[in-house]
N, C-alpha and C positions, 0 to 999 in steps of 0.2 A: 236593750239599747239599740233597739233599731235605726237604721242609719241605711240612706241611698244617695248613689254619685252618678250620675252617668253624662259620660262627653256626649258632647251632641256630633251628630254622624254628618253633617252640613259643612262642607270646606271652605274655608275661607281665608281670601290671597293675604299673604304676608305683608304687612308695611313695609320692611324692613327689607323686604325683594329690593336689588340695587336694576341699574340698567343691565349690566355684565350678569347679572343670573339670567334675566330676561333673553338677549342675546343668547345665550348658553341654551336657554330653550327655544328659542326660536331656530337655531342649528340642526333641534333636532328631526326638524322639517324636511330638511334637503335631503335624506335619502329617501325619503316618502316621495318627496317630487321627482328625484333620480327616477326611479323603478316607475312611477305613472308615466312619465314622459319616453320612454325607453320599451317599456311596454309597449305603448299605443304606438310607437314605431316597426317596432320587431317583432309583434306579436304574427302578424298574418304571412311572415315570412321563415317563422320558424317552422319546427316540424312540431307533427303531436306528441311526439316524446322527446326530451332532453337527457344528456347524462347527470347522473347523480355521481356515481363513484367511479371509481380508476383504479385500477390495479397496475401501478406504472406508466405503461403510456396506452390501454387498454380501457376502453369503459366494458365495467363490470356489471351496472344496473343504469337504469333510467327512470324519470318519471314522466307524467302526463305536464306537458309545458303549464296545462294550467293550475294544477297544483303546486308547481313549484311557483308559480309564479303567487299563488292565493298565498301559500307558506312565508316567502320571502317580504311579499309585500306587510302580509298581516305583522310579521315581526316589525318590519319599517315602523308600522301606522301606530301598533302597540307602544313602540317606544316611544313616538312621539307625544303618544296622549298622556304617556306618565312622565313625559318632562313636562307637560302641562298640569299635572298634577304636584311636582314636585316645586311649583310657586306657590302649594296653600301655607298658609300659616303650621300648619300639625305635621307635618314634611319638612317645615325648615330645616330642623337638626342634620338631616339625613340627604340634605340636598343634592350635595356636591356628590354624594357617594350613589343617587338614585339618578343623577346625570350620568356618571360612567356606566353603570350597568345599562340605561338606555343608550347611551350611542354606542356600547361595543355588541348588544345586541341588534342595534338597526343597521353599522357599521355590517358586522357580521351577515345579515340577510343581505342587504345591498349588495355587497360583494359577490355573495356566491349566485346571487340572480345576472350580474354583471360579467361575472369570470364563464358560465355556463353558456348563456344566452353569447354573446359576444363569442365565444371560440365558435359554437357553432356557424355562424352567420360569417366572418372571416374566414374561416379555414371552408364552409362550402358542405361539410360531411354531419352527419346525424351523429358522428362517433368520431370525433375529433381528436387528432394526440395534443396530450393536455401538456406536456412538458411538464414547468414549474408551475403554471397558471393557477391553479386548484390555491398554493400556498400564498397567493396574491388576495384570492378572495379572503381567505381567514385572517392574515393579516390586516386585511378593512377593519374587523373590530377593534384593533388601534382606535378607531374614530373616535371613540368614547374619550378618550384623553381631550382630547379639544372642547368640551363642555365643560366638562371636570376642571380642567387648570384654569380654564375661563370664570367659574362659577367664586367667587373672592372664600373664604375660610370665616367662619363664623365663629370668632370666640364661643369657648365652654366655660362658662362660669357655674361653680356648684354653691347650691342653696341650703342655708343656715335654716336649721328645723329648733323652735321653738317645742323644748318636751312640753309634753300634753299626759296629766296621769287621771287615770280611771277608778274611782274609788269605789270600791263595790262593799257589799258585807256578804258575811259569811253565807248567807241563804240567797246572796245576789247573782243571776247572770246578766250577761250582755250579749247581742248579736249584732255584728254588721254587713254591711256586703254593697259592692259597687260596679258597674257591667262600664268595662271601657272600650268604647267602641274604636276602631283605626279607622279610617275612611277614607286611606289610602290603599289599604288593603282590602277592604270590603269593594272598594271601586274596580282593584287589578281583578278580584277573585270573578266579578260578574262580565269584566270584558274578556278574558281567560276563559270561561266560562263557554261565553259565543264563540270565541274562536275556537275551540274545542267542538261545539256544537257544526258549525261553520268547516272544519276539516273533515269530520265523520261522515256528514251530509257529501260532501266533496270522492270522500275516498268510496261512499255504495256506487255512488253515479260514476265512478271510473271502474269501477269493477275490483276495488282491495285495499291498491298503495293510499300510505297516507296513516290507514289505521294507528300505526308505533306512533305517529307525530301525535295524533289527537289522544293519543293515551297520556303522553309526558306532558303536554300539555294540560290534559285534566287532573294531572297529576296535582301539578302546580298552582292551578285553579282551587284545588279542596285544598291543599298547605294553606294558600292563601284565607279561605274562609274560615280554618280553623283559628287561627290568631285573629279574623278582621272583626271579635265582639268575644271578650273573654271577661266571665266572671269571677270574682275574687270574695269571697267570705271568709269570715271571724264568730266565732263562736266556742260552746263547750265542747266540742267536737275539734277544733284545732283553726288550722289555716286550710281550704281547697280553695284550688286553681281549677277552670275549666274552662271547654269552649261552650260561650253560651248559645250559639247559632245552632252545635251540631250534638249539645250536650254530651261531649264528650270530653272527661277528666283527665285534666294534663296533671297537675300533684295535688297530693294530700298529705299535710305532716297533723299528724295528734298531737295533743298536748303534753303529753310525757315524752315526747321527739325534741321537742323547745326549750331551749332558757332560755331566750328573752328575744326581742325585737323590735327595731328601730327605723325612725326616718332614715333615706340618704336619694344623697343623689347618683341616679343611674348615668354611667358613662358605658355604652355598649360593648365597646372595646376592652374593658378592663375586667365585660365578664363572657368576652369570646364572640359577641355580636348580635345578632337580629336572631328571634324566633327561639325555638327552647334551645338554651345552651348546657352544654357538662362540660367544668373543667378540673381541674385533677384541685380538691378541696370546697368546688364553689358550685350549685348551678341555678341555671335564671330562667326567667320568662321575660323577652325583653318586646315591649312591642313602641318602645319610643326612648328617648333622653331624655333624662328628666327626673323628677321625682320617685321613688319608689319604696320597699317594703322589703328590709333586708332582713333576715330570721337565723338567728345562730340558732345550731342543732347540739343535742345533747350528745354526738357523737363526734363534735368538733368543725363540721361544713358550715358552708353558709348556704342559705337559699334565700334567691331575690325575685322579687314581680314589680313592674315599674305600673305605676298607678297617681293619680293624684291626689293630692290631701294626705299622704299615709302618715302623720301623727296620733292621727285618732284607732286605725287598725292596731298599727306597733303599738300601743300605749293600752290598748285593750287585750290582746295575746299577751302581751307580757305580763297583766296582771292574772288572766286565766293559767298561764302557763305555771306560774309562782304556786298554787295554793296546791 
């Protein structure tokens, strides 16, 4: 019983975006503009090194102004482009929650490019006493709040699943399988991706610093492509989960692991939130809200993957799982 789904990887903007989400992403501009305008001012009157850390009222290390300034900035611009991203339609769910984490990460850069650049240029010295200043800049990622509470709350209504049963005979099998692409995440992982590339290139030509950022960063870049295209199959062989980008297997349950399994609707939160979760009786693949493919185990858990159409997977596991 072959069977194929696949989202189409192609975003597109929300109806239902109101003016106030809009605004909400349009915010997330200004510290993009902060740091370009501020830049082009201060740039040629700074020095070629900035402090990075403080040991009290001590700088302990520094970097090359233009890296902090590449680092600071690229966070700005990053977050901005995923509040632009966060008016597609396949983001809605996750809006309000992909607003905060971009403005307290643009909040975040903006500040520490603000609080660094700025002490040195008032106070006059390469090695300024920072006082409290330092805790001014991490406080900026507050900013995030102001998309966030700006962006209105989107009802969650959960969707009623019509059982769906698979009649097989005893000499019958079935297979299915469905590749669901995110294309919010396939977007972050390839702009992550440059930036990462974009820091590396940055840290030879300086002579080192730099390297730690473009690690955590690529870090984050391959998280991201592992979830942005994951395949999901049903067969005699049970249920896999996998990335289908990197071919690499996120679960596998057998069919004597199973009693049975059903439609439901995924609410992120209720099984720990975005990306593989484990929590004490339950764990998930969660790459959206919505529809998905919840699995009781014959050892009493639950295992869920959110996917669309799952009437036809649940209703075929279940019956392989039974004989």
């Amino acid at each position: 019983m072959p069977d194929q789904t696949t989202i189409d990887a192609a975003p597109a903007l929300d109806p239902r975006a109101t003016g106030r989400d809009r605004l909400a992403v349009g915010l997330l501009w200004l510290p993009v503009v902060t740091v370009t305008v501020t830049a082009l001012q201060w740039y040629d009157r700074l020095p070629e090194e900035l402090p990075r850390q403080w040991n009290g009222t001590e700088v302990t290390s520094t970097s090359p102004k233009a890296l902090m300034l590449a680092i600071t900035g690229g966070i700005a611009l990053l977050a901005a482009l995923a509040g632009l991203a966060a008016l597609s339609r396949r983001t809605a769910d996750i809006r309000r929650t992909l607003l905060l984490v971009a403005g307290c990460a643009a909040g975040l850069g903006t500040g520490i490019w603000l609080v660094t650049a700025g002490l040195v240029l008032v106070t006059g010295s390469p090695e300024p006493d920072a006082g409290g200043w330092p805790l001014l800049g991490v406080l900026a990622g507050a900013f995030g709040l102001i998309p966030f509470l700006l962006s209105p709350r989107r009802p969650f209504e959960p969707q009623a699943y019509s059982p769906v049963s698979v009649p097989l005979g005893a000499s019958e099998t079935g297979a299915w399988f469905t590749t669901v692409n995110v294309p919010l995440l396939l977007w972050s992982a390839g702009i992550l991706g440059l930036l990462t590339v974009g820091i590396a290139v940055l840290s030879v030509a300086l002579g080192g610093p730099g390297s730690g950022g473009a690690v955590t960063v690529g870090v984050v870049a391959l998280s991201c492509l592992v979830f942005g295209r994951v395949r999901v199959s049903v067969d005699r062989r049970g249920l896999r989960v996998m990335s289908a980008l990197l071919g690499l297997p996120l679960r596998r349950l057998r069919l004597d692991q199973i009693v049975s399994a059903r439609a439901e609707t995924i609410a992120p939160m209720e099984w720990g939130g975005w990306g593989y979760r484990i929590m004490p009786g339950r764990s998930a693949i969660v790459v959206a809200r919505g529809p998905g493919l919840v699995v009781e185990r014959t050892n009493g858990t639950l295992f869920a993957v959110t996917l669309p159409e799952p009437e036809l997977p649940a209703a075929l596991l279940t019956t392989l799982a039974a004989r």
